[in-house]
C-alpha positions in Angstrom: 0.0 0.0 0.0 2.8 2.5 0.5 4.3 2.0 -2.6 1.3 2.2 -4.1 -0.4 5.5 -2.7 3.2 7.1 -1.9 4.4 8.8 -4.4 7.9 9.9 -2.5 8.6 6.0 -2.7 9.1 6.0 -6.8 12.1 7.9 -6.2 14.1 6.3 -3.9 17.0 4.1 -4.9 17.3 0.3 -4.0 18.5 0.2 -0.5 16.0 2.6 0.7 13.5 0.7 -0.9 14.8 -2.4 1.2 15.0 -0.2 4.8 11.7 1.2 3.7 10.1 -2.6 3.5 11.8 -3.7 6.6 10.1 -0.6 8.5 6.3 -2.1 6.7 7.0 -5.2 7.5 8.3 -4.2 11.5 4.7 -2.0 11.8 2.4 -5.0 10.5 4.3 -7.5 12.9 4.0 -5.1 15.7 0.3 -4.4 14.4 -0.5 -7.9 14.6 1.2 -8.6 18.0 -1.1 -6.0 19.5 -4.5 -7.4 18.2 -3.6 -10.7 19.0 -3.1 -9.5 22.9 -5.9 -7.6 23.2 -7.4 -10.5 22.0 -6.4 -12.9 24.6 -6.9 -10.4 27.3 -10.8 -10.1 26.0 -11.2 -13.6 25.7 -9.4 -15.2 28.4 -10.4 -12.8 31.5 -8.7 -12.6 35.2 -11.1 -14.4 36.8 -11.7 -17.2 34.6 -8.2 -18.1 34.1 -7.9 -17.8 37.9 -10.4 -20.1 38.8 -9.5 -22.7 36.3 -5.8 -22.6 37.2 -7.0 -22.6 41.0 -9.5 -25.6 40.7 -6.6 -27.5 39.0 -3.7 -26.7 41.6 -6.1 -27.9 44.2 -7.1 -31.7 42.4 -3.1 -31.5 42.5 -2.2 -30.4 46.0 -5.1 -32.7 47.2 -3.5 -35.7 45.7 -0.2 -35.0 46.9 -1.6 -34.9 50.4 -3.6 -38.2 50.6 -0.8 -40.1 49.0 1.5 -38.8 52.2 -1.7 -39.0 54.7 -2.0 -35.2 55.4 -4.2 -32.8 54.2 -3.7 -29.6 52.9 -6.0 -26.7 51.3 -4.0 -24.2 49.4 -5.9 -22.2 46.9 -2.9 -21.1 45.4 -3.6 -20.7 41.5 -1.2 -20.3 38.9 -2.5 -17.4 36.9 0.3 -14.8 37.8 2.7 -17.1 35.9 0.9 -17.2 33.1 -0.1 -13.7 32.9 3.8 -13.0 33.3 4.9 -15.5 30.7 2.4 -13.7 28.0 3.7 -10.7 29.4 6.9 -11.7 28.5 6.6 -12.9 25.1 4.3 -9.2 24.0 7.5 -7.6 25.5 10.2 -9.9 23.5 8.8 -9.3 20.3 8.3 -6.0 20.2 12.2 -5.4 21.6 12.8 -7.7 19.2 11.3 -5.9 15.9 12.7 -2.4 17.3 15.9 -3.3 17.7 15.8 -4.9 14.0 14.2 -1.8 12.6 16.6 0.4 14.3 20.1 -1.3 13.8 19.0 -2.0 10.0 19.4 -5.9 10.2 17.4 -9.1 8.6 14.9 -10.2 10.6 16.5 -13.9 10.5 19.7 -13.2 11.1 22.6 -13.7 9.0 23.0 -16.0 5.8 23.2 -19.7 6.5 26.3 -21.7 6.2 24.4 -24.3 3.5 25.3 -23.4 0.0 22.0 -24.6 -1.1 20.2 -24.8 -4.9 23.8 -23.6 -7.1 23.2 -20.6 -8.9 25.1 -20.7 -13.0 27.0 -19.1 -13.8 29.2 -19.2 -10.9 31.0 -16.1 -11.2 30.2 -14.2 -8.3 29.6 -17.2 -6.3 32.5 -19.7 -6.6 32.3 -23.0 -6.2 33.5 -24.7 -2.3 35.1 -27.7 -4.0 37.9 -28.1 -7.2 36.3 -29.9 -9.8 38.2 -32.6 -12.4 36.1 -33.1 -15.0 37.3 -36.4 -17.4 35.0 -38.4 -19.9 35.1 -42.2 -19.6 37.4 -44.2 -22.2 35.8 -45.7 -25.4 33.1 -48.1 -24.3 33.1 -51.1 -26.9 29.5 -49.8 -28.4 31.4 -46.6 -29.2 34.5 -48.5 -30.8 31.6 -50.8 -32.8 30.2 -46.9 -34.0 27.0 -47.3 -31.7 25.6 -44.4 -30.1 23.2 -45.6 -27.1 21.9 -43.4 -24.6 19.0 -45.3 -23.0 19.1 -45.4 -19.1 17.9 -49.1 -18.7 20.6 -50.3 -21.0 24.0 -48.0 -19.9 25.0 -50.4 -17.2 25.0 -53.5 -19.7 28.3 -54.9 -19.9 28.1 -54.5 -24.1 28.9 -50.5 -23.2 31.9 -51.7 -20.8 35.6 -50.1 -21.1 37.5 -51.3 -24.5 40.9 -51.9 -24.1 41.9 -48.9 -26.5 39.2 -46.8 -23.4 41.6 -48.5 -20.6 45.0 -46.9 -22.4 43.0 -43.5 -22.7 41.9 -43.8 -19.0 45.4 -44.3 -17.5 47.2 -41.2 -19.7 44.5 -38.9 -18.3 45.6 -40.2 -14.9 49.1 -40.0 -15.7 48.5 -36.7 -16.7 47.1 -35.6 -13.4 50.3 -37.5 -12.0 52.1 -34.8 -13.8 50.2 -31.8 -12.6 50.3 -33.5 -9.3 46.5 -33.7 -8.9 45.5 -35.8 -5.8 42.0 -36.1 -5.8 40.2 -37.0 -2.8 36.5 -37.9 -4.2 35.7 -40.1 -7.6 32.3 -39.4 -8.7 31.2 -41.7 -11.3 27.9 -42.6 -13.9 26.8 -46.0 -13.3 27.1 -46.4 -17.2 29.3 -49.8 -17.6 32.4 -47.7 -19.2 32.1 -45.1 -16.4 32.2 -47.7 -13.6 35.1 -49.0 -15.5 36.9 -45.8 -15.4 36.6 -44.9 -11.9 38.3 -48.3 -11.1 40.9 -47.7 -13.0 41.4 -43.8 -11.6 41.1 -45.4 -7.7 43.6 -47.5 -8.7 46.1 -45.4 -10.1 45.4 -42.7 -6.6 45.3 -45.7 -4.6 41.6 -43.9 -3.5 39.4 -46.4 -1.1 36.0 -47.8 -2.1 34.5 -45.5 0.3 36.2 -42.4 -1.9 34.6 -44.1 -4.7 30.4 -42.7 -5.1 28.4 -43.6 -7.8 25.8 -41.4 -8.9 22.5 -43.1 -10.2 20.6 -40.6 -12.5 22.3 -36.9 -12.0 25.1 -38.2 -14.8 23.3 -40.1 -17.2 23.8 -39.1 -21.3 21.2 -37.0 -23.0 19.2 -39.6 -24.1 18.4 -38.8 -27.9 15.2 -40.3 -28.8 14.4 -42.6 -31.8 17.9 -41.9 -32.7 19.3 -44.3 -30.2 21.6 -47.4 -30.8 22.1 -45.2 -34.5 25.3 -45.1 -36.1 27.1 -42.8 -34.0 29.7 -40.7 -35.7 27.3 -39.5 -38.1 24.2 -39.0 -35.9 26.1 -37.1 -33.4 26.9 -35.2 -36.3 23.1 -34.3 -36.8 22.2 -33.7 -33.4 25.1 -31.3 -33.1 23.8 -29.3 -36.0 20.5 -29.5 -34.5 21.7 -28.2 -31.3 23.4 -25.3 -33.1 20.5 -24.0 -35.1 17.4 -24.7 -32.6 19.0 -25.1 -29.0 19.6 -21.5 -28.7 21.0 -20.0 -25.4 19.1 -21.6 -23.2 18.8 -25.4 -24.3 15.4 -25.5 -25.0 15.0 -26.1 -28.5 16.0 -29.2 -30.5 14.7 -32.3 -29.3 15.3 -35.6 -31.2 12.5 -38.0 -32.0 10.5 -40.0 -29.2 11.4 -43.5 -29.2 8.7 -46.3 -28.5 11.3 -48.4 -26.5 11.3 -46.1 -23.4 14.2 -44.3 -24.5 13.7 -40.1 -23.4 13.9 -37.2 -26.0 15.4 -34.6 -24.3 16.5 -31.4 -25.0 19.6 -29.7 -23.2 17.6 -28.2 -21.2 16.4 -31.3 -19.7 20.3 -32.6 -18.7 20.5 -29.0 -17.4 18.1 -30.1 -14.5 19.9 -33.0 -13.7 23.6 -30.9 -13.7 22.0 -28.4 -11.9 20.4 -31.2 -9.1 24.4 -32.8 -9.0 26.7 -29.4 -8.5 24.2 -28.6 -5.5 24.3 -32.3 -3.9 27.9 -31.8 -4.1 28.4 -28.1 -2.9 25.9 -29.5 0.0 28.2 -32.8 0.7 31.9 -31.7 0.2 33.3 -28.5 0.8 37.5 -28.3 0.2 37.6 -31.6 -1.9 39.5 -32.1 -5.1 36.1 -34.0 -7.2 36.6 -35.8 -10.3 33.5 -36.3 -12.2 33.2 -39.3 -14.7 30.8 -38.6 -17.2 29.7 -41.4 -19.5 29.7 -39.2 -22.8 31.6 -35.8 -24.0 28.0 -33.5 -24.1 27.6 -33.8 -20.2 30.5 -32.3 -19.1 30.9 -30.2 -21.8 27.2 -28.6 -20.4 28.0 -28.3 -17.5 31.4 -26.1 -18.5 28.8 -24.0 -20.2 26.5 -23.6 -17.2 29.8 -22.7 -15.3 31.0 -20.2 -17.0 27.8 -18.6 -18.2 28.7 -19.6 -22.0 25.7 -19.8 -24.2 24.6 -23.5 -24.6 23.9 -23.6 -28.5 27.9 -23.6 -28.2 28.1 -26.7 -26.0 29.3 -28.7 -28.8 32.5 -27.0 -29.0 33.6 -27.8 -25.5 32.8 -31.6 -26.1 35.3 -33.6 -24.6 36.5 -36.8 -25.9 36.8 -40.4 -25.2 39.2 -40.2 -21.8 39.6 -36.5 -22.1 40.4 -34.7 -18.4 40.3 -31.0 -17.7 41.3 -29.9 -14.1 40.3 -27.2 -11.9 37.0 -26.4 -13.7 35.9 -22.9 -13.0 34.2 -19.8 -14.5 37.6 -18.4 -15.7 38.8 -21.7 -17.1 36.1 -22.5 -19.5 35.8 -18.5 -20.3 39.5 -19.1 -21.8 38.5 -21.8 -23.7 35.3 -20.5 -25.0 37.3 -17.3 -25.9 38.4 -19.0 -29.0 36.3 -18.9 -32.4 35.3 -22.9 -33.5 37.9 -24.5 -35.5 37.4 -25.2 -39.5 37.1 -28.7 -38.6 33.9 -27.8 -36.0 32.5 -26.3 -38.9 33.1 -29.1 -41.5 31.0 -30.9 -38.6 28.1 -28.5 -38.5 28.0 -28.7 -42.3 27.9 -32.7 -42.9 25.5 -33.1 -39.9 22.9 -30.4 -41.7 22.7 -33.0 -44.4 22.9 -35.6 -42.3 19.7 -34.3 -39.8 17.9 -32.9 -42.9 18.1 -37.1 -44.2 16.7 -38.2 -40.8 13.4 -36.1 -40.9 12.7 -36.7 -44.1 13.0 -40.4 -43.8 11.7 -40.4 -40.2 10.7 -44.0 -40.8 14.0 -45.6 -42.0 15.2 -48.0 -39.8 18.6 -46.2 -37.7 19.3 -48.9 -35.1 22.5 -50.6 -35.8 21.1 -53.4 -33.4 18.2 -54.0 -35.1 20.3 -53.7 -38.4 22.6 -56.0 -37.4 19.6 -58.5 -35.9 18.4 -58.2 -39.8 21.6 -58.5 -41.0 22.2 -61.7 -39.0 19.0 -62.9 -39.5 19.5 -62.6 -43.6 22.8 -64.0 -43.2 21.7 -67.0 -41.4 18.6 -67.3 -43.8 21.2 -67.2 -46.7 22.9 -70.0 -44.7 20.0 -71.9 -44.4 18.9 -71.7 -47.6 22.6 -73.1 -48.5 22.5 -76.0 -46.2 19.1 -76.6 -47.4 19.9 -76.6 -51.2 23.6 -78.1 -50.2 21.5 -80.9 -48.8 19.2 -81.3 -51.2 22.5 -81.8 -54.2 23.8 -84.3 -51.5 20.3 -86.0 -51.5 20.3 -85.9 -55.1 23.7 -86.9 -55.5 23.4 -90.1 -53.1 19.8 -90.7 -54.8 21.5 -90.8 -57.8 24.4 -92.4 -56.8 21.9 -95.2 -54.9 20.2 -95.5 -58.2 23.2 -96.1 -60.0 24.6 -98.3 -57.8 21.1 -100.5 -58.0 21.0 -100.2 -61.8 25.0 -101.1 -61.3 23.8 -104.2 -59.4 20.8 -104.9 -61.3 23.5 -104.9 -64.3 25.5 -107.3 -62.8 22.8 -109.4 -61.6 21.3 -109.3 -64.9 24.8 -110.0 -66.5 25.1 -112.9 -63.8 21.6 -114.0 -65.0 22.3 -114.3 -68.4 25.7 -115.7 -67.9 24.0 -118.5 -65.6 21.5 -118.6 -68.1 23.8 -119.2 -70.7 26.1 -121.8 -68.6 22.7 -123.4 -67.9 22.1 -123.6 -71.5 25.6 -124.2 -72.3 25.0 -127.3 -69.9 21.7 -128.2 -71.3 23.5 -128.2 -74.7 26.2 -130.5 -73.8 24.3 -133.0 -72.1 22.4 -132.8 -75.1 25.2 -133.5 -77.2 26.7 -136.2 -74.9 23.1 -137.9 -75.3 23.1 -137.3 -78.8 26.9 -138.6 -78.7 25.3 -141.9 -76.8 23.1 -142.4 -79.4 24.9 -141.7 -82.1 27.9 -144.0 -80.8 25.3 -146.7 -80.4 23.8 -146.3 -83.9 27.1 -145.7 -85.2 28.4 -149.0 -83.4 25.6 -151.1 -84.7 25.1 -149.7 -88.3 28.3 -149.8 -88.5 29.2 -153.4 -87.5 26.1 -154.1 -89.9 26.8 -152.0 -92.7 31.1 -152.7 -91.9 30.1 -156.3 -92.5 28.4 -156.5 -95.5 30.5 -154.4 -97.2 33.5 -156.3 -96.0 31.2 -159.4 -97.3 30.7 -157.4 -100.7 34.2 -156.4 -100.8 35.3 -160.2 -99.7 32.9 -161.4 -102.8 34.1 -159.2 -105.2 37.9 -160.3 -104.4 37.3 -163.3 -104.8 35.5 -163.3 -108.2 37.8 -161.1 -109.7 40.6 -163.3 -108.6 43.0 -161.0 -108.5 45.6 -159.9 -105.5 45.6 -157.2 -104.0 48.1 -155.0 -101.5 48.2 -155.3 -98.2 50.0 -152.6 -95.8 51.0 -154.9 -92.8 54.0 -154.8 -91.0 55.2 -158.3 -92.5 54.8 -157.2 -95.8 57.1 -153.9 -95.3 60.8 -153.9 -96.7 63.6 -152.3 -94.8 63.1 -148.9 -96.2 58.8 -149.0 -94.5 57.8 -149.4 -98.2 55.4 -151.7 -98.9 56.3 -155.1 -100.9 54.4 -156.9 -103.3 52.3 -159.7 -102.2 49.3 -161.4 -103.7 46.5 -162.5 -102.6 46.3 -166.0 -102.6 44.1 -167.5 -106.0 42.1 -170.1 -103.7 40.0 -168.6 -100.5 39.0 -170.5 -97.5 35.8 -169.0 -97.6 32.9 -171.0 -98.5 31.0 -169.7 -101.7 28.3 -168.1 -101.3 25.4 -167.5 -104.1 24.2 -165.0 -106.1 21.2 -164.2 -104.7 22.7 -163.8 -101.5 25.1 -161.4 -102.5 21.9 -159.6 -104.0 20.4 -159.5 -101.0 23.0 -158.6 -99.0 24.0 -155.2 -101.8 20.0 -154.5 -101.1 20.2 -154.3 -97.7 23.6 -152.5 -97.7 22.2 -150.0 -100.3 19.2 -149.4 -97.6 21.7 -149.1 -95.1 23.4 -146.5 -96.9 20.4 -145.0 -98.3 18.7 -143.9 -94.6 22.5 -143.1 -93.3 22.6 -140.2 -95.8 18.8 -139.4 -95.3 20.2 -138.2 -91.7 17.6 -140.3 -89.5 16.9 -138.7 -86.2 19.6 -139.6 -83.6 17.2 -140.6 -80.9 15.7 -143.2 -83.6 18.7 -145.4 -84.6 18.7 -147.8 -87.0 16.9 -151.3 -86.1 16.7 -154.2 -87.7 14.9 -157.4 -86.0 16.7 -160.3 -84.7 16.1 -162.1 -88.0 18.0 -159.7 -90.3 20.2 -159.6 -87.5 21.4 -163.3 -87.8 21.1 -163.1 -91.1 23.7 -160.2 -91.8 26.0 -161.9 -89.1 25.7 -165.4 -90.9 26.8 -163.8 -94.3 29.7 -161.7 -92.2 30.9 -165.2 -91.3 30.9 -166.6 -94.2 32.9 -164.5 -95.5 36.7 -164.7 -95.2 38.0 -161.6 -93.2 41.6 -161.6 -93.1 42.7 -160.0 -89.7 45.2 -157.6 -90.9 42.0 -155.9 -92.1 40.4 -155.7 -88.9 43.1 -154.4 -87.4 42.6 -151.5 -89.7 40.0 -150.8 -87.8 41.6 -149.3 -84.4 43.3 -146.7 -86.2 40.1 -144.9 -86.8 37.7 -143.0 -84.4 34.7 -144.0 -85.9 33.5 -148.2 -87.1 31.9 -146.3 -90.7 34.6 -144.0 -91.0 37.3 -147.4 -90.5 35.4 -149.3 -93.1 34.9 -146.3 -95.6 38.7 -145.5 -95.2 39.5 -148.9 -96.0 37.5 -149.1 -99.1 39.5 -146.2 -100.1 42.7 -147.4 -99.8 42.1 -150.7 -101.8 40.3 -148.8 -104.3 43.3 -146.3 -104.3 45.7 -149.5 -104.7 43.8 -151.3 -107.1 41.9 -149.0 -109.8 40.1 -152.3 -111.0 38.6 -152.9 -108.4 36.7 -149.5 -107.8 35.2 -149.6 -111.5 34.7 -153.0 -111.1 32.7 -151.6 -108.0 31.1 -148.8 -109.6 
């Protein structure tokens, strides 16, 4: 009200202002205290207080006395104390607010020791504690160019420490060796590559576990959205030129796609609230202490340089640290040095390509970014591909051994065939030959008995005819040989002991021997040999004995296979020997 209806207020200057409003505010508390007392005095009279006060003191007293076994009746009351105690306080307060309002102090004192919410920039309020900030060594995600900033997932052991982030971790620390930093306090991410780095850095400063804190949620990555598990080299790219453009000073533009996996899309602005939440825990807990802070990613502590040293955050990008980067003694002057200088060429070149590369993602919002799930297709295409191999591998194989089962089944149907036929054949081969050897039987027995037949009437006819013509003829024996195996001339003898026989015997005999003849060259079967009854028989056998058969002849015989073939070649050779007698024959 009195800077509202007093016009001489409007002109005064700041701290007249303030001694003006302590003066309000002393009148309304003195105001107050005055209406509240008259109040109480209206309210609670004398006499009402004394009697109640008096009544109670009495139930008291009376107690008292019956428990020792006297009795006592003091109406004593305690309404004097009372009235002096409110007394008291109506007094108090107003010293209180007139000494205030004439010595030109706070009404609560001084400042507290408690440092409280941190105000950025801290420039006229430095910081209680040195601060180390460092960046954790390339996790392996990083060193596969995977960019994942999703809370649930940073303490997987696929984002540990690499071996190439456990060489950059131990120069920083060597580093510090150098400057001879000895910090006291290792705050650390719970992110898998942060927790790795922290070991290492307790190790190398032989700091105890209890040194050691983790920080759950204050440290975490600005988590980027449906960009997340992307390639990360070029989509840090993006989101750096996105930050640049859109951010502007305050870090409340530029926010990445949402994400349907649970992964935030937040703005700097956002990690700004978390930073903001951390420097105060630690300004509350630690005062004197050299802190390093181990931030999972480069943006984090490259914000909270910017919040330090009041620096614009649009330009957080060009304070980004790198993979085991450390930069000591963090203050308002130290990242105003830093900032001082214009970006490089190369932070440009940056800006440029990730334009391109954020003007791609939002036009193709629906492109599929995450190297996981990329690789999970690429794996899954690979192994169908392999699949599809082994299946059509297996099927040649099955083809090939069907076909090579075939042809070994055709191969032993062949041969069993072959065998078949070759048994076949053997079996007629065999069939043949006993076919022959019967034919052979028969033949030898209707050669043997024609022949003996047939042999003797022609050796009857030839016997006859020798002995009408009267003439001698050659005989090749061994007696009748000279020395030189040449035969010698012998003649038959004129006179024959053989008995004539007659004409019409020798008739008979050239009939049946022309019959003979006649059905050997009309080739009768072989199982039908020739038969003649017993009377022919005797009668052939009687003319064969009368006839005189010299046995030089016979023995012709024996050098022949066959009893025809010895008789035929016999006839030959006396009809070679004597020409005569063959056209005496014919």
């Amino acid at each position: 009200l009195l800077f509202k209806f007093v016009p001489m207020f409007s002109n005064m200057n700041s701290r007249s202002l303030i001694q003006a409003s302590r003066a309000s505010i002393i009148c309304s508390i003195i105001l107050l205290s005055s209406v509240n007392s008259s109040l109480c005095l209206l309210i609670h009279q004398k006499t009402y207080i004394y009697r109640r006060q008096t009544a109670f003191s009495h139930i008291l007293r009376r107690h008292a006395s019956e428990s020792d076994g006297t009795h006592e009746d003091n109406n004593e009351g305690l309404s004097e104390p009372l009235e002096d105690s409110r007394r008291s306080f109506v007094k108090n307060g107003f010293m209180t607010l007139t000494t205030a309002a004439f010595t030109g102090g706070s009404l609560f004192g001084s400042e507290a020791g408690a440092r409280g919410l941190v105000r950025f920039p801290c420039k006229d309020q430095p910081l209680l504690n040195t601060y180390h900030f460092m960046r954790a060594g390339s996790s392996l995600l990083e060193v596969e160019d995977v960019w994942s900033t999703n809370p649930l997932f940073l303490t997987n052991r696929e984002a540990a420490l690499s071996e190439k982030g456990e060489d950059e971790v131990r120069r920083a620390c060597n580093l510090l060796k150098n400057m001879g930093v000895t910090p006291t306090i290792v705050r650390y991410s719970l992110a898998a590559s942060s927790i790795d780095t922290a070991n290492i850095v307790g190790e190398e400063f032989n700091i105890g576990r209890d040194r050691l804190v983790p920080e759950f949620n204050y440290m975490d990555p600005r988590a980027i959205g449906g960009w997340d598990f992307s390639p990360k080299n070029a989509t840090e790219e993006a989101v750096w030129a996105m930050d640049f453009d859109e951010a502007g000073p305050s870090g409340r533009g530029g926010r990445p796609p949402p994400n349907e996996d649970g992964t935030p899309s937040e703005t700097l602005a956002d990690q700004v609230v978390r930073l903001t939440n951390l420097m105060s825990v630690l300004e509350t807990l630690y005062s004197g202490d050299e802190i390093i802070l181990v931030f999972p990613d480069g943006t984090g502590p490259a914000l909270l340089s910017c919040l330090i040293g009041g620096i614009p955050l649009y330009r957080v990008h060009e304070l980004n640290f790198q993979s085991g980067e450390i930069r000591q003694n963090v203050d308002y002057n130290s990242v105003n040095a830093i900032a001082t200088d214009l970006p490089s060429p190369y932070y440009s070149e940056i800006l440029q390509r990730g334009r391109q590369e954020l003007m791609q993602l939002r036009e193709n919002p629906d492109e599929e970014r995450n190297v996981k799930d990329l690789k999970f297709e690429e794996e899954r295409a690979v192994a169908e591909a392999q699949r599809k191999e082994r299946q059509e591998l297996e099927e040649r194989e099955a083809r090939q051994n069907e076909f090579e089962r075939r042809q070994k089944l055709e191969e032993e149907r062949r041969i069993k065939e072959e065998q078949r036929k070759e048994r076949q054949i053997q079996a007629q081969e065999r069939e043949i030959e006993r076919k022959r050897m019967r034919e052979n039987e028969d033949n030898s027995t209707s050669d043997i008995s024609g022949g003996a037949v047939g042999g003797g009437i022609l050796l009857l006819a030839v016997s006859s005819v020798l002995a009408n013509s009267k003439q001698s003829a050659v005989i090749d024996t061994d007696d009748n040989r000279d020395e030189n195996g040449t035969l010698s001339n012998a003649t038959i003898p004129e006179t024959s002991s053989a008995p004539e026989t007659n004409s019409a015997d020798i008739d008979e005999v050239e009939v049946s021997l022309s019959d003979v003849a006649k059905a050997d060259t009309d080739s009768v079967e072989l199982d039908q040999p020739i038969t003649m009854d017993q009377n022919e028989t005797a009668k052939v056998f009687e003319l064969a004995s009368a006839t005189n058969i010299d046995d030089e002849q016979i023995n012709l015989e024996d050098s022949y296979d066959d009893w025809g073939d010895a008789w035929l070649g016999t006839i030959n050779e006396i009809m070679n020997d004597d020409p005569d007698i063959s056209s005496k024959l014919e």
